[in-house]
N, C-alpha and C positions, 0 to 999 in steps of 0.2 A: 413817935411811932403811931404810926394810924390804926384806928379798932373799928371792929366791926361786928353786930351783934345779929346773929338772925334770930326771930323770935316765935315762939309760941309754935314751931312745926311739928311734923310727927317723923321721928328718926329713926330709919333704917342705918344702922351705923356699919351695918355688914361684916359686926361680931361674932354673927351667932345667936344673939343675942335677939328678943321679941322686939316689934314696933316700940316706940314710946312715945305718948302725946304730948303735947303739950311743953316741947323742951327748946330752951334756948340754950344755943353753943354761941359763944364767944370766940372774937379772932383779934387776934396782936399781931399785927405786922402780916406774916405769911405763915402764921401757923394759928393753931387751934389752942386758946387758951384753958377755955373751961366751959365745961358742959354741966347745965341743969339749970332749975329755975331761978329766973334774975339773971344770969350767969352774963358778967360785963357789968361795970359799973362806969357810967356815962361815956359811952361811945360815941365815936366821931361818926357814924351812919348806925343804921337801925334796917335792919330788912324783916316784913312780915310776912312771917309762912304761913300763915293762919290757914288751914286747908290744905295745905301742900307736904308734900313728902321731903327731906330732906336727907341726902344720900353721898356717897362719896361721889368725887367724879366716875366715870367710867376709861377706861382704859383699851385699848386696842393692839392686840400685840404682832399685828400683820398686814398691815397698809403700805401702801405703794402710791404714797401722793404725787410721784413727780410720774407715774405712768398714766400719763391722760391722752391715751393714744385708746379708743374703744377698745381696741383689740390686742391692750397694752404694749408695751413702750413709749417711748415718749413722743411719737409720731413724726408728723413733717413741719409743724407749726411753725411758722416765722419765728425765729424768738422771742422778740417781743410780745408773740400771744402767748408761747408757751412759759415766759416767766409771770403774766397776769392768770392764765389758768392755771399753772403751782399754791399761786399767791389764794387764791379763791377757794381751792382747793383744804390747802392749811387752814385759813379762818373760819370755814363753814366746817370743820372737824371742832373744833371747839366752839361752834356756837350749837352743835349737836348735842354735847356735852362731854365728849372728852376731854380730860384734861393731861394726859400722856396719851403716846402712843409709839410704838418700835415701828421704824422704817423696814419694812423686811425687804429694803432694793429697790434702786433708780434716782432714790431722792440725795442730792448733795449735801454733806455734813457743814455744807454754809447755811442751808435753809435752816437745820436747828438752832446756828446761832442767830439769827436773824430774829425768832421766834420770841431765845431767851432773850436778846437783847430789847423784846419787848418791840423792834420795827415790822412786825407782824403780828397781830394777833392772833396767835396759833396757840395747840396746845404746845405742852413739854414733849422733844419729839427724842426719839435715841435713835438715829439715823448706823445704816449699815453699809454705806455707799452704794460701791458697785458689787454686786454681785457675783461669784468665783465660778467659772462653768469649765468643763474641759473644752474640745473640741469635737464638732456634734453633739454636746450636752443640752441640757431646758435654755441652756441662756445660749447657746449660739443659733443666733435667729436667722441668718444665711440660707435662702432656699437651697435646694440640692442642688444647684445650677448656676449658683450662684459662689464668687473668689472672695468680693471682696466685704466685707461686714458692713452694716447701716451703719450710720450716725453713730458716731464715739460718744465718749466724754467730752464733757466742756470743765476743765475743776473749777468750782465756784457756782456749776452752773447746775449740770446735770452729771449723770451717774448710771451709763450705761453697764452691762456686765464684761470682765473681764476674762476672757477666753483664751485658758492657760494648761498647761501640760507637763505635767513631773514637777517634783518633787521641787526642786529649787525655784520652778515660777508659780508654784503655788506660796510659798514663802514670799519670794517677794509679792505677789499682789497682796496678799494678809497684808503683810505691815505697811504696803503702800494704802492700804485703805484706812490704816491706823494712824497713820501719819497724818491722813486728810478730815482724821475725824472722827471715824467709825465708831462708835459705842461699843459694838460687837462685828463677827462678820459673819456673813449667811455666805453658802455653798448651795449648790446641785447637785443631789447626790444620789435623786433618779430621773426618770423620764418624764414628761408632761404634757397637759395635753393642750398647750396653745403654739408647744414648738414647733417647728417646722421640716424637723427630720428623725427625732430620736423614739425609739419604741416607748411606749409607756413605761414597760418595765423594764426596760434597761438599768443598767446598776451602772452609775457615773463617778468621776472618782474611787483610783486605789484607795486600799486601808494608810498607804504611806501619805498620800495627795492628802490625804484628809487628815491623818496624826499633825502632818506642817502645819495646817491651817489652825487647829487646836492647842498646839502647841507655839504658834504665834501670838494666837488670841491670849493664851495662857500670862505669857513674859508681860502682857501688857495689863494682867489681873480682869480679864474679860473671859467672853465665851464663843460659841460658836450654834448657830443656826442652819436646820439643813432642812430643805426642799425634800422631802421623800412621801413618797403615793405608796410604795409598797414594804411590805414585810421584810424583805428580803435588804431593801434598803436603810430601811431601819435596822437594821443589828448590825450593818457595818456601820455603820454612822454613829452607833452605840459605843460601839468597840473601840471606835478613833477616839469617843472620848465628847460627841456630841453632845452639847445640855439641852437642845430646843428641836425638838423632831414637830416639822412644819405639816400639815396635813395629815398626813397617819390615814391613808380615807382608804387602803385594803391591810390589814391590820387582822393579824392571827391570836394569839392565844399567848404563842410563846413570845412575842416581840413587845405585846402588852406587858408580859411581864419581865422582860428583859429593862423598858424603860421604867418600869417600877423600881426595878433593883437598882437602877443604874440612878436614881433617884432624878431624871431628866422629867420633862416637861410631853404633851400631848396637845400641839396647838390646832386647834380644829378648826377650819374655815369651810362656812354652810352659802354664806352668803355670793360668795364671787359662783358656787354651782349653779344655782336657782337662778342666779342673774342671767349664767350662759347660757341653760336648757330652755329658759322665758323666753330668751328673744336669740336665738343662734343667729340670724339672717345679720342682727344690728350689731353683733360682736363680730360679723362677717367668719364665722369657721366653715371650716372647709367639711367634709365627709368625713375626713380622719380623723379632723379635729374632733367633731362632734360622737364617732366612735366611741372615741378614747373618755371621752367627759361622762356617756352611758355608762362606761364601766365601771367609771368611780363612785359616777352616786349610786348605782347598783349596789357596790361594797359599803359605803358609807355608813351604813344604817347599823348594820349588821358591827362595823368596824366601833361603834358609839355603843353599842351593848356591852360589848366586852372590855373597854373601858370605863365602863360601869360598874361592870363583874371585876374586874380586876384592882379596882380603886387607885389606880394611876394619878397623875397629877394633871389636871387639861388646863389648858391657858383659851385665850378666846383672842381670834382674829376671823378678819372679816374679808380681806385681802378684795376687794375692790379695786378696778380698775378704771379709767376713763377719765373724761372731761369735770362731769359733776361729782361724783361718789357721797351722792347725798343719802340719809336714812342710812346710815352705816348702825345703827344701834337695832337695826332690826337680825341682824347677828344673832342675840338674845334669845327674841322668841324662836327662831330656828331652833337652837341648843332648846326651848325648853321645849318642842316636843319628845326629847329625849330624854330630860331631866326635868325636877321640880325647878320654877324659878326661880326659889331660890340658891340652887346649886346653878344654874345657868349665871346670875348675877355674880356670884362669886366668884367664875371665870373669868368677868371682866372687873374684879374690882381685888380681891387678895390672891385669887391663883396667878394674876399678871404682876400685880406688884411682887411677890414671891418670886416669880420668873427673871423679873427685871432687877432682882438683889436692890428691890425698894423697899419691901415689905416695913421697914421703919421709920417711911415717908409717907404714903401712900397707899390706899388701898381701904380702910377704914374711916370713920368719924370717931378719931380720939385725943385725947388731949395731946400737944404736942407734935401731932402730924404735922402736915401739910395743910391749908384751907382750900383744899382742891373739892369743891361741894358745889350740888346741883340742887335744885329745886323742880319738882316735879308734876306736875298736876293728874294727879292718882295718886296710888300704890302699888307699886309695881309687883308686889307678891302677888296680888289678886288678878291685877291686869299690866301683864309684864309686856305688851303692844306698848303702852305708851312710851317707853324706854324708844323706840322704832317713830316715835311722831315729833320732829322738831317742835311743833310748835306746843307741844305740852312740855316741854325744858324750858321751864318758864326763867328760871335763873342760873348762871353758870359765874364760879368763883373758880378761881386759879391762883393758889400762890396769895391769898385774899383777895387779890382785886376782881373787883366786879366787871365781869366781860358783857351779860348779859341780862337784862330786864324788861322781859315785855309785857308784864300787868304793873307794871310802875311799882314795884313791890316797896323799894328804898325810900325809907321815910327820912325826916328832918328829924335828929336828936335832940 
């Protein structure tokens, strides 16, 4: 069994617990042996952290790798470009430093295994396939003028959404997605604003379309993920029995604490905003579009207070779209203008693994994990930016193996 020893770093193990200088952690095979000084006795490699931060991996609980169409979906791409930009896609996610990440839709439950099989270098990915949308919901992308739907599925390949109505075709597409792989499955279960016919706040899926989906996901000891922008959506989606309320970005009082009680999840995504309102022309939205995207982040802000005040559970995704989806860790610093960074960081490293029913893999540096661990060049409590700057991810470990070293860190034992 191969070891591997990182040494002399300063550990952020994202306990809870203070910095600590000067610590070596130890790895056996794909987990974490032992932490503290000396810790490994003759290793088969040696990496030196002397200066650098040593951290869990980072985790992403809302990516859309296989959407590299700018203005999402998976576009017009020849295929053969669009399975080299998936592919580029997936490995520059992990040389960011993620080492998980939940597909919240588009991406194919073959790319994860591709991943784990180690013929891509990607993180660990929990893919959700295709996508559950009624008709005229977020996922039926159909101009008004339009009969007949874009580009399907390919299975194996891609993973458009499926656009379903009542009760028994919501059931089947659930277990059809289960069947091909899905980890979990996500739903639409409001309006949004890159669709191309549904009000913002429209309310998508009955309480019955939605108990099916729940209760599919259920038989198979999984859960259920839901698209919802407003309040109103959120407490049906509650009701169904939802664990992962996705954006939450106009968010009252009582639906904050509806998912407190409901002991569900608050996954906040800052970054695909700022990317849209940056550059609207380059994401090509239209007037409605850009409407509708004012409105949210108008709430947003307001919506992150009282998740705050409420002490809800928040997950962290970044929900990016496009070709490159580079700087995904700038996620982060977004969240910590609203929180200390270190509750920002904890979104992406134990409130996602908590989410993702990991929390006794991942998510920490401690004995017995996973050796999913980054190396950092800072401290990200003090300057939580460099989490947002590849090239201060100086080292990325997955599973132990070294994916990434670019100060030659890995010495000769």
């Amino acid at each position: 069994m191969t070891s591997l020893v990182i040494r002399n770093a300063e550990l952020l193990d994202c306990t809870g617990a203070d910095p600590r200088a000067g610590v070596d952690v130890a790895v056996s095979g794909s987990l974490i042996s032992a932490i503290g000084p000396g810790a490994g006795s003759s290793p088969d490699r040696v990496i030196d952290g002397t200066g650098l931060t040593l951290m869990p991996g980072l985790t992403d609980a809302h990516v859309h790798m296989g959407l590299v169409d700018p203005a999402g979906g998976i576009g017009d791409l020849p295929w053969i470009d669009y399975v080299f930009t998936v592919r580029g896609v997936i490995e520059n996610t992990l040389q960011e430093g993620f080492t998980t990440v939940r597909d919240a839709g588009g991406l194919d439950p073959h790319w994860a295994r591709l991943s784990e099989q180690g013929v891509i270098d990607g993180p660990r990915i929990l893919p959700s396939g295709s996508v559950l949308s009624q008709t005229g919901g977020h996922g039926d992308l159909r101009p008004a003028h339009h009969i007949a739907h874009p580009r399907g599925s390919i299975p194996g390949l891609s993973a458009t959404p499926e656009i379903v109505d009542g009760v028994d075709q919501v059931r089947r597409a659930a277990r059809e997605q289960l069947r091909k792989g899905a980890t979990q499955l996500k739903v639409f279960s409001s309006g949004g604003v890159l669709s191309p016919t549904d009000p913002f706040d429209s309310l998508q899926f009955s309480y019955a379309e939605l108990r099916a989906a729940v209760e599919a996901a259920a038989d198979w000891h999984t859960y259920v993920l839901a698209h919802c922008h407003t309040s109103d959506a959120i407490r049906r989606a509650l009701t169904a029995g939802i664990r992962s309320i996705e954006h939450a970005s106009i968010l009252d009082e009582d639906a904050a604490q509806r998912i407190l009680d409901a002991n569900a999840f608050a996954v906040i995504t800052l970054s695909v905003k700022y990317d849209l309102l940056g550059d609207p022309e380059g994401a090509r939205l239209t007037p409605e579009q850009l409407t509708k995207l004012k409105a949210v982040e108008s709430a947003v802000h307001r919506s992150l207070e009282i998740m705050g005040e409420t002490g809800l559970k928040v997950g962290s995704g970044s929900d990016i779209v496009g070709p490159l989806q580079d700087r995904r860790g700038r996620e982060l610093p977004h969240k910590a203008n609203f929180m200390s960074p270190a509750e920002a960081i904890a979104t992406a490293t134990t409130g996602n693994a908590e989410l993702f029913y990991m929390e006794d893999r991942i998510g920490t540096v401690e004995v017995g994990k996973e050796a999913d661990l980054i190396l950092v060049d800072g401290n990200p409590l003090d300057e939580i930016e460099v989490l947002a700057e590849p090239d201060r991810i100086v080292a990325v470990i997955k599973g132990g193996r070294i994916y990434k070293d670019t100060q030659g860190r890995l010495e000769a034992s």
